[in-house]
C-alpha positions in Angstrom: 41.3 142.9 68.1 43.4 144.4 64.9 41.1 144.2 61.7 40.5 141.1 59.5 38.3 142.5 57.1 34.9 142.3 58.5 31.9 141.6 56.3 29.1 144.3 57.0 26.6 142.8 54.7 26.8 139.4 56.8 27.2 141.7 60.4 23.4 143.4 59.4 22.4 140.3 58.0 22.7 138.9 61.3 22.3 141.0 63.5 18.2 140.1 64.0 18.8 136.6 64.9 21.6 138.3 67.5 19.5 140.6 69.3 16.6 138.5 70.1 19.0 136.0 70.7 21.1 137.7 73.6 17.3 138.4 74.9 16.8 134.6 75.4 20.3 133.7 76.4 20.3 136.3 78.8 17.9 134.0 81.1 18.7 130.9 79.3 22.4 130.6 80.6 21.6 131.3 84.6 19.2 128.7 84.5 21.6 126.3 82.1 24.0 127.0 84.7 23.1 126.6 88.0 21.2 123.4 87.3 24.4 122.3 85.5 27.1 122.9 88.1 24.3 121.0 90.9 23.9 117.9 88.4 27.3 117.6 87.4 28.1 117.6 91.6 25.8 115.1 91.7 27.2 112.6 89.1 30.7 113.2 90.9 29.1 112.3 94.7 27.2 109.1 93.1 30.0 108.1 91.0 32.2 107.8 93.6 30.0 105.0 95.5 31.5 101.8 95.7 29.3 100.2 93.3 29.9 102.4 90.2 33.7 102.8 91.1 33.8 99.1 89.9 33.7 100.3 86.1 37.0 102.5 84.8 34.9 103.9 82.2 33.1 105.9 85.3 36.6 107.6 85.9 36.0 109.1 82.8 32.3 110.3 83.2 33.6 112.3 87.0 36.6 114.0 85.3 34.1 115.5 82.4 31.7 116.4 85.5 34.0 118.1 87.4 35.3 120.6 83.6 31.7 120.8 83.1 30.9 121.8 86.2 34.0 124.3 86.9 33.2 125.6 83.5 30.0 126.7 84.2 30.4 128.3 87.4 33.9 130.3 85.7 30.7 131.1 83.3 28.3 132.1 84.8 30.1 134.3 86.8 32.0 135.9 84.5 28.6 136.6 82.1 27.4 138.1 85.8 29.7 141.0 85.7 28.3 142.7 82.6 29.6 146.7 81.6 29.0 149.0 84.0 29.4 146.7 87.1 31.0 147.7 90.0 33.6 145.3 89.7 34.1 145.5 85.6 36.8 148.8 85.4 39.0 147.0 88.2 42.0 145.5 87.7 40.9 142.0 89.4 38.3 141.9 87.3 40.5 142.1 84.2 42.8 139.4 85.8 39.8 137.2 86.1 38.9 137.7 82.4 42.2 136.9 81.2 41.8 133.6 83.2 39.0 132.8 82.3 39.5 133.1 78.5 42.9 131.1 79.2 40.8 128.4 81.3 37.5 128.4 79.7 39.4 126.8 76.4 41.6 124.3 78.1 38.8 123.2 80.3 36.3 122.9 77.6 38.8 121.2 75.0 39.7 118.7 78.3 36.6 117.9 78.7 35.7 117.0 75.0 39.1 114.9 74.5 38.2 113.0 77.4 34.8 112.3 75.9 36.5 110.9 72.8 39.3 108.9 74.8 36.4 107.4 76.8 34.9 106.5 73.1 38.1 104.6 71.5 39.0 103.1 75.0 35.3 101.6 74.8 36.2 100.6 71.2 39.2 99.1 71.9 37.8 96.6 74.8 35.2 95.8 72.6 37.6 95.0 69.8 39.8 93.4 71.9 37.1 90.9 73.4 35.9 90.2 70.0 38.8 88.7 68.7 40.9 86.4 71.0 44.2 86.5 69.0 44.2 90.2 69.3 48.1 91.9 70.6 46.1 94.7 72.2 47.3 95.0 75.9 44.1 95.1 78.7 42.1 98.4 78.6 39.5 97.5 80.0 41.1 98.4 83.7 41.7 101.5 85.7 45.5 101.8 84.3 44.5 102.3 81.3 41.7 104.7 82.1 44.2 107.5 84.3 46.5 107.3 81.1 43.8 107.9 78.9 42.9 111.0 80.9 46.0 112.4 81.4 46.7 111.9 77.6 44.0 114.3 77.0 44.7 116.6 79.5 47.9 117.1 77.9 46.5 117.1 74.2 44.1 119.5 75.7 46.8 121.7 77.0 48.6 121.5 74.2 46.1 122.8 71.8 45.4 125.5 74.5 48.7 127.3 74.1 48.6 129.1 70.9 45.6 130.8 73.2 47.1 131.1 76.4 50.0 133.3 75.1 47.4 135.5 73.0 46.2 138.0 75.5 47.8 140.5 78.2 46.3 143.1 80.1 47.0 146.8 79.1 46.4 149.5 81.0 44.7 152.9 79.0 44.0 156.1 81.0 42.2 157.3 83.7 38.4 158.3 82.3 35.5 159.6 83.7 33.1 156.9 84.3 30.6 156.7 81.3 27.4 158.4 80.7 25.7 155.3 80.2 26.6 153.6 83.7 24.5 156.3 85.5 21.3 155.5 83.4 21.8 151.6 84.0 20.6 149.6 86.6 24.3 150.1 88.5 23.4 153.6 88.9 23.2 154.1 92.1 27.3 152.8 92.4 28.3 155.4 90.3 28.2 159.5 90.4 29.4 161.6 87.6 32.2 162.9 89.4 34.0 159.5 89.5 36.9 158.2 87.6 37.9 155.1 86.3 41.0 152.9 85.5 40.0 151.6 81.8 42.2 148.1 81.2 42.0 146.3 77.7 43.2 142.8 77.4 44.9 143.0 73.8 47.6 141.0 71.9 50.9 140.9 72.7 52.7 143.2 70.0 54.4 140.1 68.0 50.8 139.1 67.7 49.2 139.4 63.8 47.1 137.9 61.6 49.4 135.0 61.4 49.9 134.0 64.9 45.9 134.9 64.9 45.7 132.0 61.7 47.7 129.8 63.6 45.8 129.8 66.7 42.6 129.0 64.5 44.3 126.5 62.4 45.3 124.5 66.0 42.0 125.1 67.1 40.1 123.7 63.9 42.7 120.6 63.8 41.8 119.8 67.2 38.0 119.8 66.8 38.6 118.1 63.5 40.4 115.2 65.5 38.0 115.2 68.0 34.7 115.0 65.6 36.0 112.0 64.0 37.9 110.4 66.9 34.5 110.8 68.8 32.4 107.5 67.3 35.4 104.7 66.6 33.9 103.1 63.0 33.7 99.3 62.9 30.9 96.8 61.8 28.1 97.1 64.2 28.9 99.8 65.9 25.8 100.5 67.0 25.9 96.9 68.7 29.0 97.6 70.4 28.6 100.4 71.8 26.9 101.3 75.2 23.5 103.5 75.0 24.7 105.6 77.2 28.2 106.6 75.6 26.5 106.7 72.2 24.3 109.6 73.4 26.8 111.3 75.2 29.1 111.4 71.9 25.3 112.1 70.0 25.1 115.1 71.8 29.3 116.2 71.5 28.5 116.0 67.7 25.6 118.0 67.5 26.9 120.8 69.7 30.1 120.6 68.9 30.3 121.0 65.2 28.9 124.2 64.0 32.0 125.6 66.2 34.1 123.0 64.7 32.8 124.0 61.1 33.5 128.0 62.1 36.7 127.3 63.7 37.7 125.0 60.0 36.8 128.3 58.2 38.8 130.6 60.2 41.6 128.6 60.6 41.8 128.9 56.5 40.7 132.5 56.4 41.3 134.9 59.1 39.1 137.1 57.6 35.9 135.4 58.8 36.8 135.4 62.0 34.1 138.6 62.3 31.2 135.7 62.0 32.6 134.5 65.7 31.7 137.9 67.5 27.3 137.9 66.7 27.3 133.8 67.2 29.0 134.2 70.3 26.4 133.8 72.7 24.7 130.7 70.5 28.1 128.8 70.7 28.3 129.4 74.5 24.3 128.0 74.8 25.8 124.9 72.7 28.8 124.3 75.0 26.5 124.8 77.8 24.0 122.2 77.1 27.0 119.7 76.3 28.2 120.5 79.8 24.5 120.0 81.4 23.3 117.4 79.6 25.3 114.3 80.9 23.5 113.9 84.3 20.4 113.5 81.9 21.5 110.7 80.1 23.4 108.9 83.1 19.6 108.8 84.5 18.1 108.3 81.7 20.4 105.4 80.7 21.7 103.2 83.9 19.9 102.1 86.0 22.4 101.6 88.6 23.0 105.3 88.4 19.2 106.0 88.9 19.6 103.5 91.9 22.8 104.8 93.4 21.7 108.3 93.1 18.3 107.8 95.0 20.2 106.0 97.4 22.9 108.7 98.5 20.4 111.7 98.3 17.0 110.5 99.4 19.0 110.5 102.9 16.2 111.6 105.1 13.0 109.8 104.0 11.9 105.7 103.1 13.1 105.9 99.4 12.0 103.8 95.8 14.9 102.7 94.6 15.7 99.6 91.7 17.9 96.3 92.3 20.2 95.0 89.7 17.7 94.2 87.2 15.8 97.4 87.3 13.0 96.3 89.4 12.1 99.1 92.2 12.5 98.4 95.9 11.7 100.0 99.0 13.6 100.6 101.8 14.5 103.2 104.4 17.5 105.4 104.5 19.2 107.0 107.7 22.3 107.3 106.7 25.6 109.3 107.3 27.2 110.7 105.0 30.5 108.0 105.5 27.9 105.2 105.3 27.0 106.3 101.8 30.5 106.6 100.5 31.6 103.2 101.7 28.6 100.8 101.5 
């Protein structure tokens, strides 16, 4: 990374919060993780039952599952291989980094625009319901939901580039393998008579400070969009909007725009882009609980999804599950797997 002018005064000033920080996240993110990817799996398997495919907006809800959930696992396994790791000098590994800095981004960003999407097509059914003499075609179909998506999919990927042509891989010399490794708890994979293949992923060389603004200026402008896209304004908004969707967007605010207030600053001034490196791991805790938060509120907030998810998964044992109006009921469940999908 060529030099913006770091700030050492704001580095040291930091620097407590960092390192008890990295301390927590350390065990924070496995457990943020794992319970994520298995939770978002599970909103994808009980969406997909016949009686919540009857909604479009539910199309929306398993695409952001499935990001959140591929994101996490890309994550947590690329936090898993830390320095000194068997696998970190190889090559593959470097190929996997590169990818996952190129995928992380688009993924994440998808799964954010379709949030917002999901928030103005909710909007605009609402809208169009509440005034009968309105030229708005149907949105309130699935149509209208798949073009939605792939509309942000494509925004998403658009926004992406400036950072998918950023890095390439660059091979440096031939080393020794370091000191450190053979006091670390990889030590036993390494002796001191053992080389290594060092690999940096840098910028290409027509890379400076103003591609570097321009990446961060796309990247601001496409948070920017997305935080005020994300909760449509209109008189009671509040009463038009589902509890469920108002949470989920809630909780895309909150986490979403001390990045998008960073990202503003560096997009402006390069310079500050040093601030990104000691936050790092806070942001990535943020994004994280965005990602692992949804199954939460599906439960918390719809009933049918409390129903439909005891239903499928309390497969080997009498169950307590709710009817229509919320009201539980009892009943047994030996089921196949096909059953549940198509019942």
């Amino acid at each position: 990374m060529f030099d913006c002018g770091p700030n050492q005064t704001v580095l040291q000033i930091l620097a407590p919060f960092t390192n008890v920080f990295s301390q927590i996240h350390s065990y924070l993110y496995v457990f943020l993780c794992v319970v994520g990817v298995f939770a978002n799996i599970a909103i994808v398997v009980v969406l997909l039952r016949p009686a919540m495919r009857r909604s479009p907006f539910n199309l929306f809800l398993i695409c952001i599952a499935i990001c959140d959930a591929t994101l996490m696992a890309t994550y947590l396994l690329f936090k898993h291989v830390e320095f000194c790791h068997p696998w970190f000098f190889s090559h593959v590994w470097m190929i996997y980094t590169r990818f996952y800095a190129m995928f992380s981004v688009f993924v994440h960003s998808a799964s954010l625009w379709f949030t917002v999407n999901m928030a103005v097509m909710r909007y605009l059914v609402l809208y169009r319901g509440s005034h009968a003499h309105s030229r708005l075609p149907p949105c309130n179909g699935y149509p209208a939901a798949c073009v939605a998506i792939i509309v942000g999919a494509v925004i998403a990927l658009i926004g992406s580039l400036p950072n998918m042509l950023r890095y390439r891989i660059k091979f440096v010399k031939e080393m020794p393998v370091p000191g450190s490794c053979l006091e670390t708890k990889y030590h036993a994979s390494w002796d001191e008579s053992d080389t290594i293949y060092r690999y940096d992923l840098v910028q290409p060389t027509w890379w400076n400070c103003q591609w570097e603004r321009i990446n961060f200026w796309v990247a601001a402008r496409e948070r920017r969009l997305r935080l005020c896209g994300g909760v449509p304004t209109g008189n009671s908004q509040a009463e038009r909007t589902t509890a469920m969707l108002t949470g989920i967007v809630a909780v895309f605010l909150i986490t979403e725009l001390p990045q998008g207030i960073l990202g503003l600053a560096v997009g402006i001034n390069p310079r500050m882009m040093f601030i990104t490196v000691p936050l790092g791991n806070f942001f990535d805790l943020l994004s994280l609980i965005n990602s692992a938060v949804n199954f939460v509120l599906c439960a918390l907030m719809s009933h049918v999804f409390r129903r439909e998810f005891l239903h499928t998964f309390s497969m080997c044992c009498p169950q307590s599950s709710e009817n229509h109006s919320g009201a539980p009921i009892t009943k047994p469940c030996n089921k196949t797997l096909f059953y549940l999908f198509n019942t």
